[in-house]
DRENMARZA-732804 format. One line per field, with one value per residue: x, y, z of N, C-alpha, C, O in turn; residue in three letters. Coordinates in steps of 0.05 Angstrom, whole numbers. Layout:
neast (X; ...) .
nnorth (Y; ...) .
nup (Z; ...) .
caeast (X; ...) .
canorth (Y; ...) .
caup (Z; ...) .
ceast (X; ...) .
cnorth (Y; ...) .
cup (Z; ...) .
oeast (X; ...) .
onorth (Y; ...) .
oup (Z; ...) .
r (ala; ...) .
END
This chain:
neast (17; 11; 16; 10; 4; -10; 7; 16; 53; 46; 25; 48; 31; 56; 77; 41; 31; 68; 81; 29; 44; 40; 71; 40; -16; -63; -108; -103; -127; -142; -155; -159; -166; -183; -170; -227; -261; -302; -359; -426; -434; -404; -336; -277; -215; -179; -169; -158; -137; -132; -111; -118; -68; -38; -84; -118; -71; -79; -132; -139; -102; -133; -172; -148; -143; -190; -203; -171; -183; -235; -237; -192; -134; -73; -37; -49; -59; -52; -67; -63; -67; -45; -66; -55; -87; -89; -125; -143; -99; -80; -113; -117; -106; -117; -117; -115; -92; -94; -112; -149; -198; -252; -243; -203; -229; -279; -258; -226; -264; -288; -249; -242; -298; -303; -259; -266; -312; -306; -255; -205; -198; -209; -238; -226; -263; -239; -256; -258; -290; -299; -287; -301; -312; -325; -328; -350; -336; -302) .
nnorth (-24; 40; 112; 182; 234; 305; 379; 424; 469; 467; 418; 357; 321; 272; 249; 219; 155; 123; 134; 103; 56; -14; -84; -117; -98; -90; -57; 13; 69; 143; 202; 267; 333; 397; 468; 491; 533; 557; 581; 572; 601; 641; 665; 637; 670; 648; 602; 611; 572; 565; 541; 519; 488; 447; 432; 414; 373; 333; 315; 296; 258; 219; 216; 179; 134; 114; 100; 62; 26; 6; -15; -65; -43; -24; 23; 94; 165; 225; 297; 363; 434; 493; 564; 608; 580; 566; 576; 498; 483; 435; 413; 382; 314; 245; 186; 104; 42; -30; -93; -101; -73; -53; -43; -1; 37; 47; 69; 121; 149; 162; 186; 232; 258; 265; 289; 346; 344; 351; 374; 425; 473; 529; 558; 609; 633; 674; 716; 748; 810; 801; 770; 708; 675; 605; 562; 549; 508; 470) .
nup (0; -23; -25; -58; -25; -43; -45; -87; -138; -186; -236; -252; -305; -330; -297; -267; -278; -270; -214; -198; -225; -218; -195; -179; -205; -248; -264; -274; -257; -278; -252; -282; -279; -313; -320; -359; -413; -412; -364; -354; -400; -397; -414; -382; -354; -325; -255; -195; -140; -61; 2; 62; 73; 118; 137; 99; 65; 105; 111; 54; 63; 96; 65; 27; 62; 69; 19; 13; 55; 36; -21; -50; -67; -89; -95; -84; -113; -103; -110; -109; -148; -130; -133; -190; -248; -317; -374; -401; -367; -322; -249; -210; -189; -184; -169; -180; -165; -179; -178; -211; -266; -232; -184; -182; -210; -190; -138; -159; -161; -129; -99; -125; -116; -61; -40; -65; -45; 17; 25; 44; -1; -38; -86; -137; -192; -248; -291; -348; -332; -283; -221; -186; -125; -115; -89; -24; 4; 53) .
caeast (0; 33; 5; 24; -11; 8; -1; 39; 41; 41; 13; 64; 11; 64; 91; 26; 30; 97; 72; 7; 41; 63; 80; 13; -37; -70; -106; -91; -148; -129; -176; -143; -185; -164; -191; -245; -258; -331; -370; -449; -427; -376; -305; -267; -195; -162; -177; -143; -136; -118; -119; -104; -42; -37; -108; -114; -54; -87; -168; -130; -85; -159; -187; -142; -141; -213; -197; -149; -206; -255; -234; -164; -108; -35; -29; -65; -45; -82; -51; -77; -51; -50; -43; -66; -79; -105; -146; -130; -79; -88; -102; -120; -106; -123; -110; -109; -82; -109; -100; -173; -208; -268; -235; -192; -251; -300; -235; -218; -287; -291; -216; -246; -314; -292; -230; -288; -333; -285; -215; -203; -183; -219; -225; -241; -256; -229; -271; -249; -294; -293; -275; -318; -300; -342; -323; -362; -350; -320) .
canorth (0; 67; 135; 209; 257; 326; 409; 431; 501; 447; 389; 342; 294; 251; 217; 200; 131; 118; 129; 78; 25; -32; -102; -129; -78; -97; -41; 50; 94; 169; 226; 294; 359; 422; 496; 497; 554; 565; 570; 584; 622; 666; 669; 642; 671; 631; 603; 607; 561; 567; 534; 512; 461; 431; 416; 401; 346; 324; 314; 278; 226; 204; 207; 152; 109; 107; 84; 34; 4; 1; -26; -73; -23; -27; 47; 120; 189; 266; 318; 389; 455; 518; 591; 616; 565; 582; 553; 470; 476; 412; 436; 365; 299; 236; 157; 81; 17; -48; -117; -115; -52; -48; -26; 26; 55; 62; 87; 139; 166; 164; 201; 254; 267; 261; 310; 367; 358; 358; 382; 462; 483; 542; 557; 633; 635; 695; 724; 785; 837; 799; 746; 702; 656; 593; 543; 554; 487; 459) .
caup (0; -27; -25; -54; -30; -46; -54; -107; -155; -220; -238; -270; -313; -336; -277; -246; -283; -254; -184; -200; -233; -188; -214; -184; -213; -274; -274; -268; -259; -263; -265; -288; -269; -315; -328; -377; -422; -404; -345; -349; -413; -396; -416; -365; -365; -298; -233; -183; -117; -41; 14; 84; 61; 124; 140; 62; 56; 134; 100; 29; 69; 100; 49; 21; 74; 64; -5; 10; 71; 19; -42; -50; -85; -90; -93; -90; -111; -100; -117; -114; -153; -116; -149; -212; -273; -347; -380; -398; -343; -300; -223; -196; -213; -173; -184; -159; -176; -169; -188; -222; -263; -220; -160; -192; -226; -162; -113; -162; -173; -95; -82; -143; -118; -35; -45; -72; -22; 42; 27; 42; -17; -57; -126; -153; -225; -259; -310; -364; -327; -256; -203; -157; -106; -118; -71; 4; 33; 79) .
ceast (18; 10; 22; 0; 5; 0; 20; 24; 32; 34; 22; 44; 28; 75; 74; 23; 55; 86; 54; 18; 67; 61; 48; -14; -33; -90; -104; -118; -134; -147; -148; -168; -167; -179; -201; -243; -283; -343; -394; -445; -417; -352; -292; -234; -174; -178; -159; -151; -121; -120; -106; -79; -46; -63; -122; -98; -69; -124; -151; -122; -115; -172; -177; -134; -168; -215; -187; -167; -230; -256; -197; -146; -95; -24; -54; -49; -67; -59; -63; -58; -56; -32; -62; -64; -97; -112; -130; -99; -83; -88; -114; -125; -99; -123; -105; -103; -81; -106; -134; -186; -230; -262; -221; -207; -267; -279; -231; -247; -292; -269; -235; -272; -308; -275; -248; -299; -323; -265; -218; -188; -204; -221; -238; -238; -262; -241; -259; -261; -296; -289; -305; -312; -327; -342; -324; -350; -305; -326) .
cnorth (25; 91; 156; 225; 287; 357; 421; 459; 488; 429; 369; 322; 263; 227; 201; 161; 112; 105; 111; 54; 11; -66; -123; -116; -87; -79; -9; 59; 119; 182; 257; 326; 385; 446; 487; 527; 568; 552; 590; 609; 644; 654; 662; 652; 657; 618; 607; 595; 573; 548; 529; 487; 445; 413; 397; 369; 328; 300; 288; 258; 209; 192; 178; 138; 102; 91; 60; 11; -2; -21; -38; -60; -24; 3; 79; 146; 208; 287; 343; 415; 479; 536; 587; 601; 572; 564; 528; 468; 455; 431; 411; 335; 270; 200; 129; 62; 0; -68; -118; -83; -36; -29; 2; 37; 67; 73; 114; 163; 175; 190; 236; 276; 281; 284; 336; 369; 369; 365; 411; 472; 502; 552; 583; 629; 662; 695; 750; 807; 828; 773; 738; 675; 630; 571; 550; 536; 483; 488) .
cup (0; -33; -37; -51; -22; -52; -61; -122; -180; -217; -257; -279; -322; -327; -262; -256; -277; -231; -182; -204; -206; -209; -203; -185; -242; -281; -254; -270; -263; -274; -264; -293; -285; -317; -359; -385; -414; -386; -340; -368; -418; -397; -393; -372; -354; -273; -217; -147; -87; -24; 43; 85; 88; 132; 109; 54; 86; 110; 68; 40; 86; 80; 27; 33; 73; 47; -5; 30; 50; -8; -35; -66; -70; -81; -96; -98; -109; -101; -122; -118; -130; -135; -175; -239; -305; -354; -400; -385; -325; -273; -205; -212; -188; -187; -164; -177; -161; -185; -214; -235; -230; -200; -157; -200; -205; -145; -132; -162; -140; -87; -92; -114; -76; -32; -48; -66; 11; 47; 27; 27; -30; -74; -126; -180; -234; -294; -333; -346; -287; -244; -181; -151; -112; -102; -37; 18; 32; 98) .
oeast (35; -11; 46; -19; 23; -19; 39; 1; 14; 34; 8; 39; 18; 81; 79; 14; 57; 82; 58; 10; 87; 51; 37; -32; -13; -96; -104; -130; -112; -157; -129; -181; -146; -203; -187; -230; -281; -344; -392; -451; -419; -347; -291; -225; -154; -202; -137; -167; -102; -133; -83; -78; -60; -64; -132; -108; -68; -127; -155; -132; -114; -180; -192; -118; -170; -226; -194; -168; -243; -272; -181; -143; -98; -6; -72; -26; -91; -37; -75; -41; -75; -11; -79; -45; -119; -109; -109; -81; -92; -75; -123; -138; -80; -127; -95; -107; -73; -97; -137; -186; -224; -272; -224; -199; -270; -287; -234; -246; -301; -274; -239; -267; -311; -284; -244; -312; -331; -254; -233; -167; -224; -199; -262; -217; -284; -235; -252; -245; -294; -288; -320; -308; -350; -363; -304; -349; -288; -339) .
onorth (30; 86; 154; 229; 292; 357; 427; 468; 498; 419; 362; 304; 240; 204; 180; 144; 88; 82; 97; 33; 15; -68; -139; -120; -90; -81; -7; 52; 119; 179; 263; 333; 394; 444; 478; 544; 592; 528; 612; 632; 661; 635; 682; 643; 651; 623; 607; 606; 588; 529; 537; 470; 425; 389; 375; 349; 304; 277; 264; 236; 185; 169; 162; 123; 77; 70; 40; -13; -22; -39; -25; -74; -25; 7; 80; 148; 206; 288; 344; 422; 477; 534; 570; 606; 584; 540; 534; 454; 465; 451; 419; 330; 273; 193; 130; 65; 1; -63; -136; -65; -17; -7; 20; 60; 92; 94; 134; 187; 196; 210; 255; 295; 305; 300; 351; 389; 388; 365; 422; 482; 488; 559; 584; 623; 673; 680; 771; 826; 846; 753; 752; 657; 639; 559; 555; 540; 491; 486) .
oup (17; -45; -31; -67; -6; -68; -46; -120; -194; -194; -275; -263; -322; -335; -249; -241; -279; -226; -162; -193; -191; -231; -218; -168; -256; -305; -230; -290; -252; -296; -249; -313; -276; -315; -377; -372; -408; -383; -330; -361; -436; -383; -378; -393; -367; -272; -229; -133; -88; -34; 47; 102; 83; 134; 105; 43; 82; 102; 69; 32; 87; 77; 16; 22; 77; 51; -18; 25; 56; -12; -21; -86; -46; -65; -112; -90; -113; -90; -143; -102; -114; -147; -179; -254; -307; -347; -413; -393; -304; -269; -184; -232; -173; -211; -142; -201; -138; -207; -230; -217; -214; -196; -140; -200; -201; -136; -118; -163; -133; -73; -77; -101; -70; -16; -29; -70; 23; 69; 11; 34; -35; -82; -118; -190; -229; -312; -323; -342; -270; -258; -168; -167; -112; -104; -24; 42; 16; 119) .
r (unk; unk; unk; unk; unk; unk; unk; unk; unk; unk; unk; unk; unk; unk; unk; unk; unk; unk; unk; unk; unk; unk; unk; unk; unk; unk; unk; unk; unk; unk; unk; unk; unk; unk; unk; unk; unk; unk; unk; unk; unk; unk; unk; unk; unk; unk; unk; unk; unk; unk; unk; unk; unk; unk; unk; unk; unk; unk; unk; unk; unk; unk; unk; unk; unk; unk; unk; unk; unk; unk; unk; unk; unk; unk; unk; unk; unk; unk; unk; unk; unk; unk; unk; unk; unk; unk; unk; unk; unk; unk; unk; unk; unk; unk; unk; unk; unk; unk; unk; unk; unk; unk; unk; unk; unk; unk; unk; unk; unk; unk; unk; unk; unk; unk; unk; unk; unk; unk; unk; unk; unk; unk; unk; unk; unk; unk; unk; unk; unk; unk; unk; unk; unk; unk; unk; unk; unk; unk) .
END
């Protein structure tokens, strides 16, 4: 059982299949979260993230021991950007590995959806004529 969890300014996409594969995982989930161009028909031009880091990486490493009690995986990653990203910039990017799809498919959709309802991180999206904070919880 291997874990990264992490709050970073970038979001390296290419090594998360590194960190997943293990020699008894047959199969990788990975979800990759980036800025969109449109939101509710406006232009977006950025978002930008913050958050409490340590209560942040604190709420993620739960959240994948949750993962790992739930379903059988080899490995997890989470990874969250902080700071200002443009649009198709990755700014979160999340993954498991498991000897069988199934399990990798329901843990990642779990880490994704879990991570965005309880982790303190907040997102403003930056508009051409203005900014608003869109993320209330936790």
């Amino acid at each position: 059982m291997k874990k990264v969890i992490e709050i970073v300014n970038d979001i390296d996409t290419a090594k998360v299949y590194a960190e997943l594969s293990d020699t008894k995982s047959g199969g990788i989930c990975v979800f990759v979260g980036a800025v969109r161009e449109f939101t509710n028909n406006e232009t977006v031009v950025a978002l930008e993230f913050e958050t409490y880091q340590a209560m942040a990486l604190k709420e993620m490493d739960k959240i994948a021991d949750r993962a790992f009690e739930k379903w059988t995986l080899n490995k997890v990653v989470m990874r969250h950007a902080v700071g200002e990203k443009g649009v198709e910039e990755p700014v979160v990017v999340v993954g498991a590995s498991s000897a069988h799809r199934d399990a990798c498919f329901e843990a990642c959709r779990f880490l994704i959806d879990t991570l965005k309802e309880t982790v303190p991180i907040w997102k403003k999206e930056k508009f051409k004529n203005k900014s608003v904070w869109v993320s209330a919880h936790p």
